[in-house]
N, C-alpha and C positions, 0 to 999 in steps of 0.2 A: 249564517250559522245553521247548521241541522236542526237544531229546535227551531227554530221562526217557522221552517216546513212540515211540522208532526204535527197528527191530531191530536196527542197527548199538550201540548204546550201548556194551552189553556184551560185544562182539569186536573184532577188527581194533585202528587204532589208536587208537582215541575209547577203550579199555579202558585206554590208559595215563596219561589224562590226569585233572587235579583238576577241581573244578568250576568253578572261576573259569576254570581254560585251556577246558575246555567253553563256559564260557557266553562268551566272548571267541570262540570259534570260531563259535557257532551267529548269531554277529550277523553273518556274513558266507556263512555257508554257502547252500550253494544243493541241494535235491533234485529229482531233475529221474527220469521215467519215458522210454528210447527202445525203438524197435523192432528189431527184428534187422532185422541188416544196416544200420544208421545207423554211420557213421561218428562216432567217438567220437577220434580221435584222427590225424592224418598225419605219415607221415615227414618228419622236418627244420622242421617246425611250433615253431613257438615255444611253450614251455610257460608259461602264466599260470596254471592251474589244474591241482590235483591232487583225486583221486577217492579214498572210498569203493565201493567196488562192495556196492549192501547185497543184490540180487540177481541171477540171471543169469550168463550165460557170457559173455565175454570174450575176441575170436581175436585172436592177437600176427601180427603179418606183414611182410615183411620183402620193398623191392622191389629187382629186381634190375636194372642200368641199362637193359636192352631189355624192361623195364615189366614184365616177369612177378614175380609173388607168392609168395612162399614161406611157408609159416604155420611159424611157430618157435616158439610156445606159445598158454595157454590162462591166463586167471584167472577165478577162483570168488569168489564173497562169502566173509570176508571182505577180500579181499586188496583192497591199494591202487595204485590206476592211477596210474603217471607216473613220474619217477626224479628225485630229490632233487636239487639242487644240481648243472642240467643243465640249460642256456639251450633248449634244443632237443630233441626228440624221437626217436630212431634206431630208431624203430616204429611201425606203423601199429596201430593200435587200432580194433576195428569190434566192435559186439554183434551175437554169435553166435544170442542169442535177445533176447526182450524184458529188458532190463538196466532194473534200477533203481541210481541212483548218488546220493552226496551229498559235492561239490564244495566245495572251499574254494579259498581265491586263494595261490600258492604262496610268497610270502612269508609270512603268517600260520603254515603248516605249518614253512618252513627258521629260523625266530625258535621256535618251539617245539621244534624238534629241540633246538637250542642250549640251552634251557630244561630240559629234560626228557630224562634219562639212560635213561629207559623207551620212552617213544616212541620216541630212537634207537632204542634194543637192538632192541623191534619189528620198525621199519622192515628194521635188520640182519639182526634172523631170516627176513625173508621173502622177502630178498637171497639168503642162504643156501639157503633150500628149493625157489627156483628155481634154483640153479645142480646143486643135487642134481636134482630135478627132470630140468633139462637134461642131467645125466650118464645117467641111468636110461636116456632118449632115445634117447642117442648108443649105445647096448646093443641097444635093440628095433630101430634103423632100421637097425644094421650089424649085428647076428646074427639077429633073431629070423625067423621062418618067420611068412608069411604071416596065417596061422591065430593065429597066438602074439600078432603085432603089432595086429590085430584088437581080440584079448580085452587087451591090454594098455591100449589108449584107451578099450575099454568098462569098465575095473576102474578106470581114473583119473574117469571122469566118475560111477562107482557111487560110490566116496570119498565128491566130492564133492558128493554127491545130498543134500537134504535129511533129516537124524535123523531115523529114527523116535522117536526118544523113549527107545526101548529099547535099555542098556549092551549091548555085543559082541554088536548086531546082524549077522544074516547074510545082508537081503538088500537089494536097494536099486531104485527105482523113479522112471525122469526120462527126460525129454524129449531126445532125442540132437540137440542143439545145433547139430551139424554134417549139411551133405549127403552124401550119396552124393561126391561131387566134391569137396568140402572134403578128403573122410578118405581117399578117394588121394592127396591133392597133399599130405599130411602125411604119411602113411606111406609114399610113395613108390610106390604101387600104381597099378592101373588100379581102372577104375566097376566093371568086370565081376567082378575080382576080389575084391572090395570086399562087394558081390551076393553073391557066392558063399559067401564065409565068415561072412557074417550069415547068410544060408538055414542053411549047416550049423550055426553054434551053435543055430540055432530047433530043426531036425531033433535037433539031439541033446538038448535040453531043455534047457539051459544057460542060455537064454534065453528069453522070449515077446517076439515084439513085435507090439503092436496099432496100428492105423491108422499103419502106415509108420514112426512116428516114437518113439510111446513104448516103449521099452524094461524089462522087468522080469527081474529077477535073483533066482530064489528058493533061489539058494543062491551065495555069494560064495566059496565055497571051490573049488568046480567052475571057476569063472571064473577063478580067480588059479591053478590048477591048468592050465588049459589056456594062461594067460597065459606061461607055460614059467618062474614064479616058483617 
């Protein structure tokens, strides 16, 4: 069966389900590779299909009537694109980097919620860790100092950076998903200030960053230290 070979199998929600609800799902499921920046999803859209995210970054956005953008979160593998029992979409959804997804038709998933007291809870829980998620937010964007807000998106994308392998790992290594210009209009900054506080975590060693974009953190405690946690 196609699930026994995905790295989705055993996370997200395909973990709460039996094998007949798997193999009843994989006959309609769809995996599909996009590129960053591919729109993945439009406000007020009608939603026929809900996601796996199996890898990649995922920017939430949110538009405002005289068309400017607001970025209002992020999702990681495993979490799941779309919102249950909800004709329409109140978010725009674009990949942040190259995204891999695995799609099913949103009936098949709201017939399985119904089914399966796990899959809800799941679904529940991940309802939950974004609206914590969102509180943590509303903290960094109205108190924290510049420097602090910085290190706080770079400790949220280190999170969710690929395992090393290694329990109470302490350091983390990824691709920073977002522009120079994404990560002002999220934290509420200018470009230059933006510049500035990546040069100094580099200058302090807190940080390396190679070819503009990759990011390494060889020590996670300095980071959530400076993150004013």
């Amino acid at each position: 069966m196609l699930c026994a070979s995905c790295e989705g199998r055993n996370k997200g929600i395909c973990s709460t389900l039996d094998c007949h609800q798997l193999h009843e799902l994989v006959r309609s499921s769809r995996k599909s590779a996009v590129e960053g920046g591919a729109a993945l999803l439009g406000e007020a859209e009608r939603i026929d299909r809900y996601a796996n995210i199996l890898s990649g970054v995922v920017k939430l956005t949110k538009t405002l009537s005289d068309g400017r953008q607001q970025i209002v979160g992020h999702q990681f593998a495993p979490d799941f694109l779309g919102r249950p029992f909800r004709a329409e979409s109140q978010l725009n959804a674009e990949a942040a980097t190259e995204v891999v997804l695995c799609s099913f038709p949103r009936e098949a998933i709201e017939r399985m919620m119904q089914e399966s007291p796990e899959l809800e809870r799941r679904l529940y829980k991940q309802a939950l860790d974004e609206l914590d998620e969102a509180r943590d937010w509303m903290v960094t964007l109205g108190r924290k100092t510049a420097s602090e807000k910085i290190a706080s998106l770079l400790l949220m994308f280190a999170r969710h950076a690929e395992p090393s392998g290694k329990a109470g790992r302490n350091f983390a290594r990824f691709d920073l998903p977002l522009t120079r210009a994404d990560i002002a209009d999220f934290l509420g900054l200018t470009i230059e200030t933006v510049s500035r506080q990546l040069t100094r975590l580099r200058n302090d060693k807190i940080i390396c960053i190679e070819n503009n974009r990759l990011i390494i953190v060889p020590d996670l405690r300095r980071l959530n230290a400076r993150a004013g946690n």
